[in-house]
C-alpha positions in Angstrom: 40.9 19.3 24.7 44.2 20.2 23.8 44.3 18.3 20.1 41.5 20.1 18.8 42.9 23.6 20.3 43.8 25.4 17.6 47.3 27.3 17.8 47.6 30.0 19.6 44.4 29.7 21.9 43.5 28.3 25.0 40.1 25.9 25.1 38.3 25.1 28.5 35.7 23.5 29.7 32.2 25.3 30.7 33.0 24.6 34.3 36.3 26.6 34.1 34.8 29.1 31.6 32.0 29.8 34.3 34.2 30.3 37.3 36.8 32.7 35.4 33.1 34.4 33.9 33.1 35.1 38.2 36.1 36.4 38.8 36.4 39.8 38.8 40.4 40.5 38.4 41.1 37.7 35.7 43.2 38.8 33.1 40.6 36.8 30.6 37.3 36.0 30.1 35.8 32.7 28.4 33.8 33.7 25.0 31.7 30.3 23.8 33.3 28.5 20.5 30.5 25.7 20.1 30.4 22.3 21.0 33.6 20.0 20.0 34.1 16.9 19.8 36.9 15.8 21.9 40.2 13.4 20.6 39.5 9.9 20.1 35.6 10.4 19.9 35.7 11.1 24.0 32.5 13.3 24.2 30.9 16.1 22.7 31.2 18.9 24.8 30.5 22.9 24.8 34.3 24.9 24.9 35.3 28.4 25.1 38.3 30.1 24.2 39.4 32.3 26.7 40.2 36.3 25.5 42.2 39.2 27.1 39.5 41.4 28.9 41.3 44.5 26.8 42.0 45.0 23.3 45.3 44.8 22.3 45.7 47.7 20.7 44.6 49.5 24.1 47.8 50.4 26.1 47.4 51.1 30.0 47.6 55.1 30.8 50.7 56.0 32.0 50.9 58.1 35.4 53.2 61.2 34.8 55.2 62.6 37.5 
């Protein structure tokens, strides 16, 4: 997976994208990319990028006091 990652991202497999798409405290959550070919012509096979839960430009509220 890794040589057709682009930079910057991280690519899994449906089988990890579904299990972190169950888990209710990951910090991420898979969003579906298409299928890719794999390096050296392994297999075709559907990938997801996995993205924060919360925008980025979001900052978490501060407690006063």
């Amino acid at each position: 997976v890794e040589p057709r990652t682009p930079p910057g991202e991280v690519y899994v497999t449906g089988s990890a994208a579904a299990l972190l798409a169950l888990e209710p405290l990951a910090d991420v959550t898979p969003e579906y990319v298409g299928q890719l070919q794999l390096a050296k012509d392994y297999q075709v096979r559907p990938m997801y990028v996995l993205r924060r839960r919360w925008a980025p430009s979001r900052r978490p509220v501060q407690e006063i006091g």
